[in-house]
C-alpha positions in Angstrom: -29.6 -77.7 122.4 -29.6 -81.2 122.8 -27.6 -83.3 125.2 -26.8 -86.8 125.4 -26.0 -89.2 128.3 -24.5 -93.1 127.4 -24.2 -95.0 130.5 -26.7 -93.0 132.7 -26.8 -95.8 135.2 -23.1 -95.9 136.3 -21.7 -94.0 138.6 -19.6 -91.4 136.5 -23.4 -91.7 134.8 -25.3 -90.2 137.7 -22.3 -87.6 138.2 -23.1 -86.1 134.8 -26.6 -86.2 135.6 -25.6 -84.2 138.9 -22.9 -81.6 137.4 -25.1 -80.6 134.5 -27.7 -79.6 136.6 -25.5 -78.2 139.2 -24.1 -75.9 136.7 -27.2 -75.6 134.3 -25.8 -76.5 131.6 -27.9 -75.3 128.6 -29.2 -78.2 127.2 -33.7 -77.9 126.1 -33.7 -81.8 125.7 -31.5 -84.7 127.2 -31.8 -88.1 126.2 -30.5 -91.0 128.5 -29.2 -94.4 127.5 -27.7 -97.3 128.7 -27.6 -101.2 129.0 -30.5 -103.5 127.9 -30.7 -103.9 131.8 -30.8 -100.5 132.8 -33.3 -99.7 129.7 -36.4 -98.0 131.5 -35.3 -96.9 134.6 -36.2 -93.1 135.2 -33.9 -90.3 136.4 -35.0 -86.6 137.8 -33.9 -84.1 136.1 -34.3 -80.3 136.2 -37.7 -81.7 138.2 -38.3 -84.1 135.3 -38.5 -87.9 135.1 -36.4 -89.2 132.1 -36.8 -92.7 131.0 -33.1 -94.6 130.2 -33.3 -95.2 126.5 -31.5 -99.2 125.6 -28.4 -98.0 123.3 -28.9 -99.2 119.5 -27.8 -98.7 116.1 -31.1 -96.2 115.2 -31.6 -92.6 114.7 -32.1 -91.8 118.1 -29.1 -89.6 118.5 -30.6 -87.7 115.5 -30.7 -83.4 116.9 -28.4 -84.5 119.4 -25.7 -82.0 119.9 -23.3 -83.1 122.6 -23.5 -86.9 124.0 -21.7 -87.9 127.1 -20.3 -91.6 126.6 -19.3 -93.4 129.6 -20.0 -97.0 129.2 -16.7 -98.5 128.9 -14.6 -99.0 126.1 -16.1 -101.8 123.9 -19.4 -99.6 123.9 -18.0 -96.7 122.6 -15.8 -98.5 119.7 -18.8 -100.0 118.8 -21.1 -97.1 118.8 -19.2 -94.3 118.1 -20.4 -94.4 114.8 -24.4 -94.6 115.4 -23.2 -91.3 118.8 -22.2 -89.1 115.7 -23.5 -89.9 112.4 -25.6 -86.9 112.7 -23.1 -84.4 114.0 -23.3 -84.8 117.5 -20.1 -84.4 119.5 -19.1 -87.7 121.5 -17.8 -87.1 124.4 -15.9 -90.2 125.6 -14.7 -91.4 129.4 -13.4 -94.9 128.0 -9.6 -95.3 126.6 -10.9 -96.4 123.5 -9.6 -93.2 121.7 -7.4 -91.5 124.0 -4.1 -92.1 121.7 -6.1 -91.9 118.6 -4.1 -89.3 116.6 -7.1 -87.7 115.4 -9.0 -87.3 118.3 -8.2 -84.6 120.9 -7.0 -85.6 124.7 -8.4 -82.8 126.8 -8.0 -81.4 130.3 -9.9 -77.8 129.9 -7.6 -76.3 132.1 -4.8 -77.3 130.4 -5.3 -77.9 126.5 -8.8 -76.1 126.0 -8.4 -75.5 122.1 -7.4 -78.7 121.4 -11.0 -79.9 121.8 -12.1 -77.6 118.8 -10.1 -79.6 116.1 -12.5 -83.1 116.5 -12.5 -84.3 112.5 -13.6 -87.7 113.9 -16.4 -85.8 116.1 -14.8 -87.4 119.4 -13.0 -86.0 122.0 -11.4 -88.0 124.7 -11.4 -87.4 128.7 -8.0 -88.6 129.6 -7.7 -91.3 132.5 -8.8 -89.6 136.1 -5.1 -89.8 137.4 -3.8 -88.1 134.4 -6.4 -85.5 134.9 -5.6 -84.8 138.2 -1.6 -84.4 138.0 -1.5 -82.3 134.4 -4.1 -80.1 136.4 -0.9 -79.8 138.6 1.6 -79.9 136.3 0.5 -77.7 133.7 1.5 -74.2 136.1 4.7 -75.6 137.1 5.7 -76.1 132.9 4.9 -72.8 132.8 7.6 -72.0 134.9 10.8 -74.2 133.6 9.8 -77.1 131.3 9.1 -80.3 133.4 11.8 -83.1 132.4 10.9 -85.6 134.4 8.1 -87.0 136.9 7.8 -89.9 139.5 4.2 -90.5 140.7 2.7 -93.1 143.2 -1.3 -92.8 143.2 -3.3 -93.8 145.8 -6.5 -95.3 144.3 -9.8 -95.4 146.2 -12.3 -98.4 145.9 -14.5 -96.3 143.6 -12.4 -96.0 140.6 -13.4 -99.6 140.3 -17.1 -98.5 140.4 -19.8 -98.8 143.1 -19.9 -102.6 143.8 -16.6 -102.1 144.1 -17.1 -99.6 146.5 -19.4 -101.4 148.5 -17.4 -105.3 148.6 -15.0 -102.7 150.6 -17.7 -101.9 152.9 -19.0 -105.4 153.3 -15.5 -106.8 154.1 -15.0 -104.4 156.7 -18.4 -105.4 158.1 -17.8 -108.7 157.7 -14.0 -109.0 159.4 -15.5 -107.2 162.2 -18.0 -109.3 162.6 -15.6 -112.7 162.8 -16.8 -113.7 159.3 -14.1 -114.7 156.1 -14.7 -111.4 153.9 -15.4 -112.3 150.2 -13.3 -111.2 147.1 -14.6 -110.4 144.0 -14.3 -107.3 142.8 -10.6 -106.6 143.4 -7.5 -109.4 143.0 -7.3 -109.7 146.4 -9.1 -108.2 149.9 -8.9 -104.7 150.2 -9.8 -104.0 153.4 -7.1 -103.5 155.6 -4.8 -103.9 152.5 -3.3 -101.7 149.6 -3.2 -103.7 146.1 0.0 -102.2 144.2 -2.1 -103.6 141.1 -4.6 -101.3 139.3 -5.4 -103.2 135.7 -3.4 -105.4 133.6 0.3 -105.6 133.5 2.5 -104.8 130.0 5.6 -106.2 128.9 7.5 -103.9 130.8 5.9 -104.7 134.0 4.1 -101.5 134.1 0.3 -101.4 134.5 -2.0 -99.9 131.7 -2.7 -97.7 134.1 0.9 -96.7 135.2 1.3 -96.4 131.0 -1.3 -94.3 130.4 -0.1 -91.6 132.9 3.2 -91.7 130.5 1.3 -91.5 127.2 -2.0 -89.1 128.1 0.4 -86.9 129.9 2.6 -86.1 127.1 -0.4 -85.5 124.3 -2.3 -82.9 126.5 0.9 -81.5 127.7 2.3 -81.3 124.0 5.6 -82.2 125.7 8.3 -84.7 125.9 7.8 -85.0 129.5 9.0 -89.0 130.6 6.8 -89.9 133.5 6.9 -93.0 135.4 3.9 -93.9 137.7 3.2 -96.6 140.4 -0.4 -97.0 141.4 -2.1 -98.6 144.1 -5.3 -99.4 145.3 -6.3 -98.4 148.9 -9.7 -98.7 150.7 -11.0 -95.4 150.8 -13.8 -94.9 149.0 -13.9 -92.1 147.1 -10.9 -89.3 146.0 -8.0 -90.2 144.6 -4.8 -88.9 145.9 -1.3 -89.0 144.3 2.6 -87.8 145.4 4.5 -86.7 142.3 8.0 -85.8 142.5 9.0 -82.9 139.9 11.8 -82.6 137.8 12.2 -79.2 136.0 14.4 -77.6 133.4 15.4 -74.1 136.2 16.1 -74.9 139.6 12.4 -73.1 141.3 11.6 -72.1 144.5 9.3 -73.7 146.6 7.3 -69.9 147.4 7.5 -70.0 143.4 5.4 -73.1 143.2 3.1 -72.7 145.7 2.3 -69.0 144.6 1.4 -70.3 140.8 -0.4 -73.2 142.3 -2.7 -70.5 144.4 -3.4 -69.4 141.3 -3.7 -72.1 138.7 -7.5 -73.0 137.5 -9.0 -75.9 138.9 -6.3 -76.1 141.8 -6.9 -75.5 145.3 -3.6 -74.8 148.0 -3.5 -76.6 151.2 -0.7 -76.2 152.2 0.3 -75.5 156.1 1.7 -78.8 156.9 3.2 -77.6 160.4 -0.8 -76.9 161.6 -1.4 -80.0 159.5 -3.5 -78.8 156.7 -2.6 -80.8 153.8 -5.2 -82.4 151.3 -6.9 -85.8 152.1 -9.6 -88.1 150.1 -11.9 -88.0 153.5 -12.1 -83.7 152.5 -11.8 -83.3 148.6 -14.1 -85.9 147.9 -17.3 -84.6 146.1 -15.7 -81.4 145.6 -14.3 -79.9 141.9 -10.7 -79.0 142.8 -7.8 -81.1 142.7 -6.3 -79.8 146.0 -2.6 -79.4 146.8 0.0 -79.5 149.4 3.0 -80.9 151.1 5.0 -78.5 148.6 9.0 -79.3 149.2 12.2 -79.7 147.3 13.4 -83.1 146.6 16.4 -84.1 148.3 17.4 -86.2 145.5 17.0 -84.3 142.7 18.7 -81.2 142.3 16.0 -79.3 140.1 12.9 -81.2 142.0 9.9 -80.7 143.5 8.1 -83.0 145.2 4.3 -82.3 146.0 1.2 -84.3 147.2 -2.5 -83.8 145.8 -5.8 -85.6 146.3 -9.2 -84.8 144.7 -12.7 -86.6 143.2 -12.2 -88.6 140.7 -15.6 -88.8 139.5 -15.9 -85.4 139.2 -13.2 -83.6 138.0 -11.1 -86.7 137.0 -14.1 -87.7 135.1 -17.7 -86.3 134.4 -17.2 -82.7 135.5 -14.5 -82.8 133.0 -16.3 -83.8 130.6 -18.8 -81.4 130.8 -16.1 -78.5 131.4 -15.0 -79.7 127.4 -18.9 -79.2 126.3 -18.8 -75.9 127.9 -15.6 -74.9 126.5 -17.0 -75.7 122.8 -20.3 -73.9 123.1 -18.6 -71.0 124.3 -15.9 -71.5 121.4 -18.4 -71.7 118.7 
């Protein structure tokens, strides 16, 4: 088996590098691409130097079974062709496809077998965010069909990427140090601030990102679920973390919740708020779980559950993801 990388030099790049040796995933041969400027670099691997491949229209992804694409959007519009001419399986971080009717939105925990119908020979990760509350959500349906959902994220520095999350760390350096901190990465400083900003805004005042966590939720879901997100950047820098606010179908219990939560894949319960154990970025960062807590009823809603989470997303709101769908597929042959 062959796998692929696209966009080995980002950081959701290096975090495939790290999962699928972490979890051996069986792959004989990996191939590496990226950017004209990242075209040469080498990466270990399994003990093993691999050179970064520049991404072209050629044969190169000739024998390749499952490619990785994480290179932004334009990139994989462009090359989604040349990725699977020969069969391989694309793999796709970007938005590029992720409403595409005829490619599957996939959260492995949630819509496995949706990923095994791919006509196009692309399957989409959904946004990190969306990831992270379907993860959550998904249980809960089980329970009494969700109606409803309010959401606030709270967005660290690195779902911008790595310069982003260092102009955080330099501004911090530099106000402490008396000096005027520089903006470039962000809309405005960070440090010391939240931004409730994260990408552009619609015609309804909504954020792409606050729409996507409408849209993405309702394909992987298969559900009619209306959900209505604000999200905000904050200065940590890594782990997302989000509070949702539940609306369901049957009145449930809080014990109800949390015991299907202790359960659910891919979630971990932290729940024990009155010894304060509840999840934070500064904990579930580098880690696979989504992690949950503060479980309560919503005192404005008479069927609601409100709940807080936080977890990586790099890992599983991204590349771990990603590779959970290849794993999924080869198991599924």
């Amino acid at each position: 088996m062959t796998a692929a990388i696209v966009g080995t030099s980002g950081a959701v790049g290096q975090e495939l590098l790290r999962i699928l040796e972490e979890r051996n995933f069986p792959a004989d041969e990996l191939r590496l691409f990226g950017s004209s400027r990242s075209a040469g670099r080498t990466y270990l691997f399994r003990g093993k130097n691999f050179t970064v491949r520049e991404l072209r229209h050629d044969d190169a992804f000739r024998g390749v079974d499952y490619a990785f694409v994480s290179a932004g959007s334009d990139v994989s519009k462009e090359f989604a062709g040349t990725i699977t001419k020969y069969g391989a399986v694309m793999i796709d971080n970007s938005k590029a496809f992720r409403m595409d009717p005829d490619v599957p939105l996939v959260v492995p925990e949630c819509n496995a077998e949706d990923a095994l119908d791919h006509p196009r020979g692309i399957i989409a990760n959904p946004n990190c965010t969306t990831i992270m509350m379907v993860l959550v959500l998904k249980p809960i349906d089980e329970l009494s069909r969700i109606r409803r959902v309010h959401v606030a994220s709270y967005q660290s520095a690195s779902g911008a990427g790595a310069q982003a999350m260092a102009e955080v760390q330099r501004q911090y350096a530099d106000i402490a140090a008396g000096r005027k901190p520089k903006v470039e990465r962000f809309s405005d400083q960070l440090a010391y601030n939240v931004i409730p900003q994260i990408d552009v805004f619609l015609d309804n005042d909504y954020t792409k990102e606050e729409q996507k966590m409408f849209d993405e939720s309702r394909k992987i879901l298969h559900s009619d679920l209306r959900c209505s997100a604000t999200c905000v950047r904050i200065s940590t820098l890594r782990s997302h973390s989000e509070a949702v606010w539940i609306e369901t179908e049957k009145p449930l219990s809080v014990e109800q919740v949390r015991e299907t939560l202790a359960k659910a894949p891919g979630v971990v319960l932290q729940d024990d708020p009155s010894k304060k154990v509840y999840p934070m970025p500064l904990y579930t960062a580098g880690k696979d779980d989504i992690y949950v807590g503060r479980i309560r009823r919503d005192l404005a809603c008479e069927n609601g559950i409100s709940l807080w989470l936080s977890g990586d997303q790099i890992r599983k709101g991204a590349a771990l993801n990603a590779v959970q769908i290849a794993e999924y597929l080869i198991k599924n042959k």
